[in-house]
KEROTI-343935 format. One record per residue (C-alpha): x, y, z. Coordinates in Angstrom, 3 decimals. Example, Ala and Ser with C-alpha at 12.3 -4.5 7.8 and 13.67 -1.06 7.14 Angstrom:
% KEROTI-343935
[bati [12.300; -4.500; 7.800]]
[bati [13.670; -1.060; 7.140]]
END
This chain:
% KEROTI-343935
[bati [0.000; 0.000; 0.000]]
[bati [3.242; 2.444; 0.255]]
[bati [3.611; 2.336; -3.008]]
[bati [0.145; 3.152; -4.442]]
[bati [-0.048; 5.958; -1.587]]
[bati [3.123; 7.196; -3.173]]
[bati [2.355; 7.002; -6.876]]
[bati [-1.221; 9.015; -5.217]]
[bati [0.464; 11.742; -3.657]]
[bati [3.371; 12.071; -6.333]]
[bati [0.635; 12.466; -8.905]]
[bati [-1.299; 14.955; -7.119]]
[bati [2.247; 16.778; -6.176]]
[bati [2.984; 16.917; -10.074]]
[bati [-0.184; 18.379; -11.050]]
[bati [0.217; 20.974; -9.122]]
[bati [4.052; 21.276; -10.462]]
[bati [2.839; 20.975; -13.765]]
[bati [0.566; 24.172; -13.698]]
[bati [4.253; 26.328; -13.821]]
[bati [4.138; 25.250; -17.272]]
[bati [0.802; 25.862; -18.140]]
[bati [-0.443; 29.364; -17.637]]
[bati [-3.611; 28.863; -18.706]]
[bati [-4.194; 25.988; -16.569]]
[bati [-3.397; 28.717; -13.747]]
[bati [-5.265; 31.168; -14.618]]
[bati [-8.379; 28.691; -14.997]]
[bati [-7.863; 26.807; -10.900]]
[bati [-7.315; 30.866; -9.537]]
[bati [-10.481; 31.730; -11.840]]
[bati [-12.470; 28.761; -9.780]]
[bati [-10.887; 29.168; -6.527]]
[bati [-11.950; 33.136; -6.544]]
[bati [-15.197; 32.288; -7.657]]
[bati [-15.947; 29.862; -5.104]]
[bati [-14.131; 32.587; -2.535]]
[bati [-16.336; 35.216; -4.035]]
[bati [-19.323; 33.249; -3.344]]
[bati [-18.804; 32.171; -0.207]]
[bati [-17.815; 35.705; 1.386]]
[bati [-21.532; 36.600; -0.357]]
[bati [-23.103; 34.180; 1.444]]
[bati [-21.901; 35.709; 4.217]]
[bati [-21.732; 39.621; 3.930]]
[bati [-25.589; 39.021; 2.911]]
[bati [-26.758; 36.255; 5.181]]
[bati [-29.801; 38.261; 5.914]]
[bati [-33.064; 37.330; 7.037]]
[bati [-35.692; 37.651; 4.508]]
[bati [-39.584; 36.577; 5.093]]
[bati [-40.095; 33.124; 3.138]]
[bati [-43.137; 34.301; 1.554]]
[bati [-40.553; 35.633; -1.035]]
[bati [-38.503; 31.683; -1.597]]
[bati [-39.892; 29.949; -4.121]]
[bati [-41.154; 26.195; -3.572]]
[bati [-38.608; 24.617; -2.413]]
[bati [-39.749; 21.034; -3.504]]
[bati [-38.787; 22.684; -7.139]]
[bati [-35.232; 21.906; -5.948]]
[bati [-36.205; 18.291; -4.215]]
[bati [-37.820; 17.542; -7.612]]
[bati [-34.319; 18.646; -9.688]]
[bati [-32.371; 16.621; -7.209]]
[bati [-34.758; 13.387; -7.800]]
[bati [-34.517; 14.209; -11.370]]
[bati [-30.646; 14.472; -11.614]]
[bati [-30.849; 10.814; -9.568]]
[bati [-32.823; 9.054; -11.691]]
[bati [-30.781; 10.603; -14.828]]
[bati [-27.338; 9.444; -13.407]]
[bati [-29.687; 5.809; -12.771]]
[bati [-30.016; 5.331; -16.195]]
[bati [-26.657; 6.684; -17.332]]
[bati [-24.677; 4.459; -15.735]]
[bati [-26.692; 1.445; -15.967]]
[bati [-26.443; 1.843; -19.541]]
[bati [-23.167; 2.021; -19.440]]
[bati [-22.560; -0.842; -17.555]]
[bati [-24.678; -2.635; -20.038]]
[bati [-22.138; -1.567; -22.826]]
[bati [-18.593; -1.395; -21.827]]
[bati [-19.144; -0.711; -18.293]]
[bati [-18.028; 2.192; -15.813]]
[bati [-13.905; 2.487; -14.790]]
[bati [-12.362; 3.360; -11.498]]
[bati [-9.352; 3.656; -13.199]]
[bati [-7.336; 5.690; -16.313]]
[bati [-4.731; 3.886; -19.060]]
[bati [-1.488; 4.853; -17.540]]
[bati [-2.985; 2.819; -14.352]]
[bati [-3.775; 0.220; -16.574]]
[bati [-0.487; -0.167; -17.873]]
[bati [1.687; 0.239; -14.461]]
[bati [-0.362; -0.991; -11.647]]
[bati [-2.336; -3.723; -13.699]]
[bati [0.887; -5.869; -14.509]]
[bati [2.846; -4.961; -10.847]]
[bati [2.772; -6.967; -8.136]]
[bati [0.216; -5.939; -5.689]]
[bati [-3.108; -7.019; -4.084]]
[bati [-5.897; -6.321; -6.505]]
[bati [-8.148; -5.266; -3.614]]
[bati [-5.354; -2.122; -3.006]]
[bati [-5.323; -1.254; -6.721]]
[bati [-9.012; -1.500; -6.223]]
[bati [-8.880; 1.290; -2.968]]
[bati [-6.447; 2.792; -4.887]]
[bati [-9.022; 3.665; -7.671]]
[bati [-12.196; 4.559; -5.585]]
[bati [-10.175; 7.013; -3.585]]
[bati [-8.838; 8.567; -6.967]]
[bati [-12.379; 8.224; -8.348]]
[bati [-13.543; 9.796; -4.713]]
[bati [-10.891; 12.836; -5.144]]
[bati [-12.155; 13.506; -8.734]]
[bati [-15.870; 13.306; -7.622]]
[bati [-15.160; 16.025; -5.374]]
[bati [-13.619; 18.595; -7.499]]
[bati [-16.376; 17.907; -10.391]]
[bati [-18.897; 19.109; -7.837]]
[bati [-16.901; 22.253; -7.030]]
[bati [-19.310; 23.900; -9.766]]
[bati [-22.140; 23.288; -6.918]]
[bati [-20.636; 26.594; -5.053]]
[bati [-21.309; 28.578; -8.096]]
[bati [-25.320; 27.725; -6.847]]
[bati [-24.670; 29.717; -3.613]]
[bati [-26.136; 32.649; -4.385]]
[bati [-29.439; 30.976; -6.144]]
[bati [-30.249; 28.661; -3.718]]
[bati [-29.646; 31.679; -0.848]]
[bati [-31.922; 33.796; -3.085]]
[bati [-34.708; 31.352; -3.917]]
[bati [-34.986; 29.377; -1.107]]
[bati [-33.109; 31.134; 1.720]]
[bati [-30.369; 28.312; 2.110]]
[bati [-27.423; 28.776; 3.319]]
[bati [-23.797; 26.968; 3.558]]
[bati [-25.230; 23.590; 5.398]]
[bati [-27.205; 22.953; 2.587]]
[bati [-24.428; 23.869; -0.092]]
[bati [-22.238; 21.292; 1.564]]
[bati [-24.926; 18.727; 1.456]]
[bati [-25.823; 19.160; -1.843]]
[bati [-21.903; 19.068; -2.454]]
[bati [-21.028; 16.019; -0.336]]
[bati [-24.037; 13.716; -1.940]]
[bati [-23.332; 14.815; -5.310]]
[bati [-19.848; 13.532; -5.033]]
[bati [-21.345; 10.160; -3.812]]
[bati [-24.224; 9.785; -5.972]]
[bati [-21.035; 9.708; -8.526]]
[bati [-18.824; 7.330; -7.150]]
[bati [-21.701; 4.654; -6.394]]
[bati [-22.852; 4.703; -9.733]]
[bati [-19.587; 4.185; -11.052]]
[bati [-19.469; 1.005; -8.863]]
[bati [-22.662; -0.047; -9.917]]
[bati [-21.469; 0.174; -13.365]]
[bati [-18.570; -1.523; -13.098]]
[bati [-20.729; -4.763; -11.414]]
[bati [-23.600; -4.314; -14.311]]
[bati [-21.203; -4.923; -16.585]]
[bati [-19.539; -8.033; -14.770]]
[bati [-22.773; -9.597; -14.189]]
[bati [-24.499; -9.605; -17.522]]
[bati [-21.188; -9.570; -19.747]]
[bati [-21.866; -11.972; -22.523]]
[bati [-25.059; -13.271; -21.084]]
[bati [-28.023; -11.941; -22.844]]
[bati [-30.492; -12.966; -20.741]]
[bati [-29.268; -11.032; -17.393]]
[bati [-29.049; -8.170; -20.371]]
[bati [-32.538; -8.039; -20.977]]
[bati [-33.042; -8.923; -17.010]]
[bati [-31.233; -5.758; -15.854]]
[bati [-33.094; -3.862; -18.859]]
[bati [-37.001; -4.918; -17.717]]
[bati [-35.874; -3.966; -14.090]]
[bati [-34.755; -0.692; -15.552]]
[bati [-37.854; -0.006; -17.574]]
[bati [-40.399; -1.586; -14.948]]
[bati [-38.720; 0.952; -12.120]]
[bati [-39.085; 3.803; -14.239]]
[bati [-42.909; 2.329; -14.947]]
[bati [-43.607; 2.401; -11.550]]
[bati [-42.435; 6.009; -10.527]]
[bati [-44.448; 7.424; -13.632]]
[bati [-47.467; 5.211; -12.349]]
[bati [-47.325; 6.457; -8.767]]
[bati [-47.353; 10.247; -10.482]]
[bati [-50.264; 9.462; -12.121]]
[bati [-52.332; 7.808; -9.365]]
[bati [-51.660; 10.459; -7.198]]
[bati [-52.745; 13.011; -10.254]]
[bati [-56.417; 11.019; -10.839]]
[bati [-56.589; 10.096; -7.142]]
[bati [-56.554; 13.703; -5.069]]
[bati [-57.590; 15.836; -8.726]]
[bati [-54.010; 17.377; -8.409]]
[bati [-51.867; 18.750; -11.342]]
[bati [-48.958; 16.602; -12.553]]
[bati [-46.106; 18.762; -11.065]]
[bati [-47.900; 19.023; -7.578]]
[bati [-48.757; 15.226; -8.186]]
[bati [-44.763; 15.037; -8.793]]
[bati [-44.221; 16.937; -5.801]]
[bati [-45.974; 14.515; -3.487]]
[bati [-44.455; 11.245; -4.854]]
[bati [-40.693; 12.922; -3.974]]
[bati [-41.820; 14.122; -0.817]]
[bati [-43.451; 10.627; 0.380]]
[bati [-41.864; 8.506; 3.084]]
[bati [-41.512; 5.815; 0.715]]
[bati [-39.794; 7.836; -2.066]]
[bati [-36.762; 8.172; 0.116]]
[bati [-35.996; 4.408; -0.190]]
[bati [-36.008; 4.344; -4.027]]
[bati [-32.122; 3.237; -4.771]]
[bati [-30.083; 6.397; -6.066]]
[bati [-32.922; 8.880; -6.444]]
[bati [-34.617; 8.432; -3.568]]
[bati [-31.545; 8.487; -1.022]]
[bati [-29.824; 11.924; -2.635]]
[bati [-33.242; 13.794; -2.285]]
[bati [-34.028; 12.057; 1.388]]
[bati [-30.471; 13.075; 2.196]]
[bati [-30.999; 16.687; 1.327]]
[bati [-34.295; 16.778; 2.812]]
[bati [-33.291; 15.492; 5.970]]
[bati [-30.463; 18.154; 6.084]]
[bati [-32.932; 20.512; 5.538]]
[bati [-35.200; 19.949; 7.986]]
[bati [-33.031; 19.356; 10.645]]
[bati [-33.963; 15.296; 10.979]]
[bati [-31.097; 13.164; 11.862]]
[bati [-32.809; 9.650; 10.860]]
[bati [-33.170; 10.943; 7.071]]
[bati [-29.400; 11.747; 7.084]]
[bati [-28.312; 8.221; 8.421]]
[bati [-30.619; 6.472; 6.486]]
[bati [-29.541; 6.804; 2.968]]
[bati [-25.986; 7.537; 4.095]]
[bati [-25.844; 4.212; 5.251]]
[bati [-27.731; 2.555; 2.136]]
[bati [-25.097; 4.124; -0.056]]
[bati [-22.247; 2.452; 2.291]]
[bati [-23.601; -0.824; 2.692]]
[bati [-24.757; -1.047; -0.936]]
[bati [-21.361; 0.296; -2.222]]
[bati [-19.593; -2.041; 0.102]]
[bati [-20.887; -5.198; -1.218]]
[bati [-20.649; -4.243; -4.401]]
[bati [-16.860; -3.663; -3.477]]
[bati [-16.638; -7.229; -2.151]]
[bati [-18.477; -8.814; -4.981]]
[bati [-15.754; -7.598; -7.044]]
[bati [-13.269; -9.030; -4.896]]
[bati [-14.587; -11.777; -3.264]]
[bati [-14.189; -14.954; -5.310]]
[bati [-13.001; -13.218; -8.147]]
[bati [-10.610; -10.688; -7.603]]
[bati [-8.920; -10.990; -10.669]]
[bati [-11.677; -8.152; -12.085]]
[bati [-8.759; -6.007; -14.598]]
[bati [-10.301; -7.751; -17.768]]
[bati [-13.407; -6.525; -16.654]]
[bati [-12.614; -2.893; -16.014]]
[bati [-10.023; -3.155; -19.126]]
[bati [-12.274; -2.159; -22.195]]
[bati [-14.201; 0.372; -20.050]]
[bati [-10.637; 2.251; -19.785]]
[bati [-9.592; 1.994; -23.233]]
[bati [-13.096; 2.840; -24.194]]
[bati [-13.008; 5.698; -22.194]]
[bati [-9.459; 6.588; -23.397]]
[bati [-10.424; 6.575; -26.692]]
[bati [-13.571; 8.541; -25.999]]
[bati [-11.577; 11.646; -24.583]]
[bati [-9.034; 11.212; -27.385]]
[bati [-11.933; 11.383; -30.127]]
[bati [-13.527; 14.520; -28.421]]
[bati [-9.803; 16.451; -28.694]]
[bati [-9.815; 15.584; -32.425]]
[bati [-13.448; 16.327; -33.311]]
[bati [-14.431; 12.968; -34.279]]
[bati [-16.794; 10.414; -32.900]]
[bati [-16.095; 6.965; -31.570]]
[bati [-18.091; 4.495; -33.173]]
[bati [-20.348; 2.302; -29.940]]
[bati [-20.428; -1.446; -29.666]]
[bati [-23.625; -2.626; -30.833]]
[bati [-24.425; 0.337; -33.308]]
[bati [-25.972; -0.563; -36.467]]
[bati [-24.397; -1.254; -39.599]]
[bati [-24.629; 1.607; -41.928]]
[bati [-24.791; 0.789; -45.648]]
[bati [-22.846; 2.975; -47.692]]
[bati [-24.053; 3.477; -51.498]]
[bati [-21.253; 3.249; -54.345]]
[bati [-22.418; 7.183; -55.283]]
[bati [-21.753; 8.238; -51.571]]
[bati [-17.566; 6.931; -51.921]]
[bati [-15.170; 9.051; -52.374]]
[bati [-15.365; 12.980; -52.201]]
[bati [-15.747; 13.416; -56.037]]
[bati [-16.384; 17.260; -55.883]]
[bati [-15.539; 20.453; -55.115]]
[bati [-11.663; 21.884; -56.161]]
[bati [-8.775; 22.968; -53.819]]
[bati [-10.082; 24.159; -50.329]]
[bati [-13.416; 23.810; -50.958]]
[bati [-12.901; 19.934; -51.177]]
[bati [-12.988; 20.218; -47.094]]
[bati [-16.554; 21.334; -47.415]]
[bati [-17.478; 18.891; -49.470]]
[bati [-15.581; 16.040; -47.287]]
[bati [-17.551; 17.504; -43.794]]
[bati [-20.783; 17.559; -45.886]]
[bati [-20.432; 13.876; -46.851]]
[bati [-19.614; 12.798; -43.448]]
[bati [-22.801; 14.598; -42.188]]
[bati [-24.731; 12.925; -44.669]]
[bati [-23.086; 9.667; -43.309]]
[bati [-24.509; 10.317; -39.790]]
[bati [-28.381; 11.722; -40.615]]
[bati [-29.751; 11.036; -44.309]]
[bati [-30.908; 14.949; -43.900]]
[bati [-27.401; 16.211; -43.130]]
[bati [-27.678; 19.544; -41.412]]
[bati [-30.766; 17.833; -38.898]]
[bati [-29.874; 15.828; -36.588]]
[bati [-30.682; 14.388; -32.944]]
[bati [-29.936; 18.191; -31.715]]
[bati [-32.126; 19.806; -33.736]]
[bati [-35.188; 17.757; -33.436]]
[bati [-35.026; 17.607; -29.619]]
[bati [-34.596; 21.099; -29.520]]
[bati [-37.590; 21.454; -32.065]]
[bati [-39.572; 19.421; -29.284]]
[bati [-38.714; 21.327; -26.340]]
[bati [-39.470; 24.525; -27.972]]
[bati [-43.065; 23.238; -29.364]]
[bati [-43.754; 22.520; -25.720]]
[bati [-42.778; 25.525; -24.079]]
[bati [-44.109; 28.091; -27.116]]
[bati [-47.616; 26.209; -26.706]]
[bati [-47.256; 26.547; -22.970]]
[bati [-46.962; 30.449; -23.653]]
[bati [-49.103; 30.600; -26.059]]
[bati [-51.761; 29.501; -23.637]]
[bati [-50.693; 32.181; -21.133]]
[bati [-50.799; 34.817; -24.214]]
[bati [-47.357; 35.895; -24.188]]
[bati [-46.205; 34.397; -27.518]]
[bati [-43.589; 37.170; -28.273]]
[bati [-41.870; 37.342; -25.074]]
[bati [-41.294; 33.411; -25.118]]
[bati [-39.349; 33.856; -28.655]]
[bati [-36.864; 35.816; -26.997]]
[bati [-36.224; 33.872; -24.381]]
[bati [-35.983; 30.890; -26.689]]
[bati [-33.954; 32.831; -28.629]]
[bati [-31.446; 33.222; -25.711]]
[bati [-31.358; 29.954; -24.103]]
[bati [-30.377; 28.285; -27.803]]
[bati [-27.647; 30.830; -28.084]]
[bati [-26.506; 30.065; -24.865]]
[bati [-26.410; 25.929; -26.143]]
[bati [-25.099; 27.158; -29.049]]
[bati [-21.638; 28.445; -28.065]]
[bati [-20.600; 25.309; -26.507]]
[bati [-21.886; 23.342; -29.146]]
[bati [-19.907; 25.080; -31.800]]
[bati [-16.353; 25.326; -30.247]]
[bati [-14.035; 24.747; -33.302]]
[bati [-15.989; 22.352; -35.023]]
[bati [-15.019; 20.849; -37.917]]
[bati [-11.782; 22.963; -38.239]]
[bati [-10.149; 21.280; -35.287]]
[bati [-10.504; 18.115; -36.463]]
[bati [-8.726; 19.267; -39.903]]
[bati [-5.823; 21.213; -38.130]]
[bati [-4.900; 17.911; -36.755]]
[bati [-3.995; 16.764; -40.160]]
[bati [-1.163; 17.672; -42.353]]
[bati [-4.175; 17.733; -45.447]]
[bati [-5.123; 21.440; -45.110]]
[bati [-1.323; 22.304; -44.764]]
[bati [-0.982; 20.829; -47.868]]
[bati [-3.647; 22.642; -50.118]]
[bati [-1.512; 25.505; -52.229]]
[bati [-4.466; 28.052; -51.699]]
[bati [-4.596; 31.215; -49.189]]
[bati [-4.870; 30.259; -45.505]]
[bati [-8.490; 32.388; -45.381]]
[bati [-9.850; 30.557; -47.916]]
[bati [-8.554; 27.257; -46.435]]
[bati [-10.133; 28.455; -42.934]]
[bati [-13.509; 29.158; -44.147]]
[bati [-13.722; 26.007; -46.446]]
[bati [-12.912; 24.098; -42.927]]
[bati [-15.666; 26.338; -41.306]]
[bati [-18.813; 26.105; -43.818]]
[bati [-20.538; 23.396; -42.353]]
[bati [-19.752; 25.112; -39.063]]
[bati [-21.606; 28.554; -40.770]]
[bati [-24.627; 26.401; -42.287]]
[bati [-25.310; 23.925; -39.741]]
[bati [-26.889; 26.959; -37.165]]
[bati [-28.832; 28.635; -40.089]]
[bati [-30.697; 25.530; -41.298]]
[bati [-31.208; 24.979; -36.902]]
[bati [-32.848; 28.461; -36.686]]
[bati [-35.146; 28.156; -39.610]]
[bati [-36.129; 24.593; -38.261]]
[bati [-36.693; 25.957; -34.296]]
[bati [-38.507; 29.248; -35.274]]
[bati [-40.693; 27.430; -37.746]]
[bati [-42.153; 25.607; -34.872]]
[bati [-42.514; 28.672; -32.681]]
[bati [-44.383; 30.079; -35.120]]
[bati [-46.135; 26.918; -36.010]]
[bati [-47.083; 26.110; -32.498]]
[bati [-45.691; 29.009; -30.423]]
[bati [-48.076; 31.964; -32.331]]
[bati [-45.738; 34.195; -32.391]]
[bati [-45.637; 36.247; -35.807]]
[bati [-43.819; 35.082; -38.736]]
[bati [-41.520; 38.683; -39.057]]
[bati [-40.417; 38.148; -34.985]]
[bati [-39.309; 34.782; -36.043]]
[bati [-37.681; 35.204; -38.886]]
[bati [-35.074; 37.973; -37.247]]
[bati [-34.818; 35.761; -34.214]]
[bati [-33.867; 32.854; -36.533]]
[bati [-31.322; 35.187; -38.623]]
[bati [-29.985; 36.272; -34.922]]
[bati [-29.586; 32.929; -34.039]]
[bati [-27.403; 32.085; -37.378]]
[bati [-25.321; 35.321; -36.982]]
[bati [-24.783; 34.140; -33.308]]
[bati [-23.233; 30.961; -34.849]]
[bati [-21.131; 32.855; -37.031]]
[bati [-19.622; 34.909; -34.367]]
[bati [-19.025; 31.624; -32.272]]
[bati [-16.877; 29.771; -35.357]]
[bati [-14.975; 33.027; -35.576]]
[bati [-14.439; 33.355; -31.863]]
[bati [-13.010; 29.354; -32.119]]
[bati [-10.333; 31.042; -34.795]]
[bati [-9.372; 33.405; -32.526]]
[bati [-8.477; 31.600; -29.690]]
[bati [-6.165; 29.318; -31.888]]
[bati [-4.506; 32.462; -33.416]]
[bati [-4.395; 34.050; -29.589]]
[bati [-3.970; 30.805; -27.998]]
[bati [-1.589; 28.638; -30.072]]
[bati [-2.630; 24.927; -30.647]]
[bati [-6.605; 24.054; -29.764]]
[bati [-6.445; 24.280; -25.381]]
[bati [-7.759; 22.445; -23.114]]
[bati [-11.916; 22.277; -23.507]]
[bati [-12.607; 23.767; -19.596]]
[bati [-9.472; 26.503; -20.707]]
[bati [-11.260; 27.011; -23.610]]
[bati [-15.054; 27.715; -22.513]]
[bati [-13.330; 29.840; -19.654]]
[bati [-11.231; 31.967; -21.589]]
[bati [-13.965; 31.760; -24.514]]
[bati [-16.567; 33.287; -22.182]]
[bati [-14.577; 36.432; -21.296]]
[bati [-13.933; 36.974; -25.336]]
[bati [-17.751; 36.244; -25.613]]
[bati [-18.631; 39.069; -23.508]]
[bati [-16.267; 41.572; -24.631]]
[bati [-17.153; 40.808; -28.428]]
[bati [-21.065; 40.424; -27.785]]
[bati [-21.823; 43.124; -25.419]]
[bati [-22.347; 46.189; -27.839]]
[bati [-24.177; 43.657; -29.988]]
[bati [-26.379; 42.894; -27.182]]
[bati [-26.647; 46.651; -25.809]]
[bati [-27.719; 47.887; -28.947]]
[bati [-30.345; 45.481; -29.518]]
[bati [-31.933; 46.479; -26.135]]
[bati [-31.774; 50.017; -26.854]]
[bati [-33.790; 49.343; -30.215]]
[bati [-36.573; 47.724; -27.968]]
[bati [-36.690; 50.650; -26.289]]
[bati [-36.959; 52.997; -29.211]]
[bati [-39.050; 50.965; -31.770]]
[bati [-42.831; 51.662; -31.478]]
[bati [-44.643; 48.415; -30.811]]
[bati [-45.333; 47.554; -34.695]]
[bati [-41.500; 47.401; -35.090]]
[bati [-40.686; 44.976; -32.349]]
[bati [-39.626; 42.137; -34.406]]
[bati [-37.000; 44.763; -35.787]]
[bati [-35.294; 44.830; -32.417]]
[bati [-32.316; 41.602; -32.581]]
[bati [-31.577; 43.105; -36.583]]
[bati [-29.075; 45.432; -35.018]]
[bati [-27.817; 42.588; -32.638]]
[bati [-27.616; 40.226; -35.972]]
[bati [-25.554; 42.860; -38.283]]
[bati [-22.977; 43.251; -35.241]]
[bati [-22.238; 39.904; -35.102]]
[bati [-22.170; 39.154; -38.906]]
[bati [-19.258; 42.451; -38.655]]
[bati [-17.658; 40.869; -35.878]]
[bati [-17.441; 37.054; -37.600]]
[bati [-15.742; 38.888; -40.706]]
[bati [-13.521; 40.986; -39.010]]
[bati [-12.188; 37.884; -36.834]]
[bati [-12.050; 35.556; -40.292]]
[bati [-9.881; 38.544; -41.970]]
[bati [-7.674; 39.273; -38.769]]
[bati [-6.749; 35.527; -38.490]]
[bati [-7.467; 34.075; -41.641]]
[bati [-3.735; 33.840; -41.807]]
[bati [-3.944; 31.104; -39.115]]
[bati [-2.644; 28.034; -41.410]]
[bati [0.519; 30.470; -43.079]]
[bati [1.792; 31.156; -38.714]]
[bati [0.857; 27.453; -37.860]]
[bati [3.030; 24.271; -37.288]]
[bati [1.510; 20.819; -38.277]]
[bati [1.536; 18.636; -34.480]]
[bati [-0.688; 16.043; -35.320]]
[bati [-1.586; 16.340; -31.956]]
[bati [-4.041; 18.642; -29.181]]
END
């Protein structure tokens, strides 16, 4: 045990050595750790009394908790179906798999580096301080609760995903078994929501609200035991605290033995999760996806081989085109848009209903932005500047970029003309308010592909994703603001009729911004150095 507790703290210790040569890295952990600070000294500065007639219901929160349970649930118990959950990364794999010590250390070893990680993936829970203080009047007990159960709910479900996976691995039948038990759970929630609806003429959110408040609700595995936890800690009762903090021990105990007991040879078990999850983050650096186990066979028409068009740069475009059409038969719709097209039938109805059919656009309109920019970061172009192809190409290093980008430029145009179909479709709201939302939304995309250029010009090399979204934000805001100002203003100074004129002055700002960033470093390819590498 010396020796993992030494390869554990020497890792931790070089981390932290590490960050001298990455400045960025730096910049990001202070970023956090003031945030966190920031909030916490709020907390406290304003940890003032206000009358709880102004806190919202705070079994809204209970309900999101339950929610995020059952999610995680069904996650992992996917997973474990597939390939399986890991407590453990490659470079583990390769030196403590084949050395010569007890497999139920190397086993500790992992949970209390899967524990560790757990704990700083919740850090973004502190961020919630000031909501939850505003909302519902909590304060820093609850924070830690939510904080300290998050970080469990995590590291149980990786365990249960690692035993999924050993106990129906090549056995169809405990396959399907796990699956029913999966399905008739979830059955059996949505049934006890709707008995409760018919049975005391309730709503189905207040009927929702009573099944996660119930006694029994507390004892459903996972979801049940995170929101009894909170609850407990909420109301001051010792009994709800104990309760699920012992199922999770217990349960996460013998799972720990089953994997050791009798068979505690368990690294061919937990091998192709790692390498599966290896080769996961490795495809996400490079833009690509990982094919799944299990997916099915696509077949691929004679026409459809080969590139076959487009000359010099513009061969790129035609190459990300074909692969899209590869993935979804109607290329620039896919799983995104459709779900998107869902939720926003749903919640423009919803307004409709309550006669507010404008205002919900532009809300819509900024919630998809605010999807939009993470979905966008460097897109195709990433995945091309890891090859020496584009370097190759004797054309100008614009017209190379914005070949590499064109997908990236169409892909958010045909999404807005899909999404503000349906709100005007479904949601009422005019055609003219829709169609300068949906040319606000495509300029938005714009602006995002160009902001991806400049953080490789500024940046050098594509960063880290958390550097990037960090760093991105703070461009975001200085680029966007006078877009966004000046479309407020206009709402303020058009009469009524000309409302739907109001995001065209937000739209032609970011359409000047995207071309001023492609011209300024279009020259990214001629300064550049093939790595083959992130």
């Amino acid at each position: 045990m010396k020796a993992l507790s030494y390869l554990l703290l020497n890792r931790m210790k070089n981390r932290i050595l590490s960050l001298k040569k990455k400045p960025a890295f730096l910049i990001l952990y202070g970023f956090i750790l003031i945030m966190v600070i920031f909030s916490v000294v709020m907390l406290i500065v304003f940890n003032k009394d206000i009358e709880t007639t102004h806190y919202a219901d705070e079994r809204i929160l209970f309900m999101i908790i339950a929610g995020l349970g059952l999610l995680f649930l069904w996650l992992f118990t996917n997973t474990g179906l597939s390939t399986g959950s890991s407590l453990f990364t490659m470079p583990d794999v390769g030196l403590l798999f084949v050395s010569p010590i007890s497999p139920k250390k190397i086993l500790m070893y992992g949970l209390l580096s899967t524990l560790g990680k757990s704990l700083l993936g919740s850090i973004f829970i502190f961020y919630q301080i000031g909501n939850l203080k505003a909302n519902f009047g909590y304060g820093m007990k609850e924070i830690i609760a939510l904080f300290l159960v998050f970080a469990l709910m995590v590291l149980f479900c990786q365990l249960l995903s690692i035993e999924v996976y050993i106990f129906t691995n090549g056995n169809p039948g405990r396959k399907n078994l796990v699956k029913g038990l999966l399905y008739a759970f979830t059955v059996v929630l949505l049934l006890a929501v709707l008995f409760i609806q018919r049975q005391e003429q309730v709503s189905i959110l207040e009927a929702t609200f009573r099944v996660v408040g119930s006694n029994w609700f507390g004892y459903v595995p996972v979801t049940g035991w995170i929101t009894m936890f909170f609850i407990g800690v909420v109301q001051g009762t010792l009994s709800m605290i104990l309760i699920p903090t012992g199922l999770f021990l217990v349960i996460g105990f013998l799972i720990v033995s089953l994997l050791t007991v009798g068979k505690a040879d368990y690294y061919e078990d937990v091998l192709l999760s790692t390498e599966v999850n290896y080769q996961k983050v490795n495809a996400a650096k490079e833009g690509r996806n990982l094919p799944r186990a299990g997916n099915k066979k696509i077949k691929v028409k004679d026409n459809d081989q080969g590139i076959n068009k487009g000359f010099g740069a513009m061969t790129l475009a035609y190459k990300h085109i074909l692969e899209l059409k590869r993935k979804s038969r109607f290329i620039f719709v896919d799983g995104y848009t459709i779900l998107t097209m869902v939720g926003i039938g749903i919640v423009g109805y919803n307004f409709k209903l309550k006669g507010a059919p404008e205002a919900a656009v532009y809300g819509v309109l900024a919630t998809i932005i605010y999807f939009q920019y993470f979905l966008t970061m460097m897109g195709k172009l990433s995945g091309e500047l890891l090859k020496p192809y584009i370097y190759l190409i004797p054309e100008k290093s614009l017209t190379k970029v914005f070949a590499a980008s064109v997908t990236s430029l169409i892909k958010p145009c045909v999404d807005g003309v899909c999404i503000f179909t349906v709100m005007a479709v479904i949601g009422g709201a005019t055609p003219l308010t829709c169609l300068f939302s949906a040319l606000a939304y495509a300029a938005s995309g714009a602006v995002f592909v160009g902001l991806t250029i400049l953080y490789q010009r500024i940046l050098g090399g594509q960063p880290n994703k958390i550097v990037q979204g960090f760093i991105g934000l703070g461009l975001l805001l200085a680029v966007m603001a006078p877009a966004i100002g000046v479309s407020v203003a206009a709402a303020f100074l058009l009469p009524s009729s000309l409302n739907f004129l109001c995001t065209l002055p937000y739209t032609i700002f970011c359409l000047l911004f995207a071309t001023f960033m492609f011209l300024v470093c279009g020259n990214l390819i001629d300064k550049a150095e093939y790595t083959g590498r992130l």
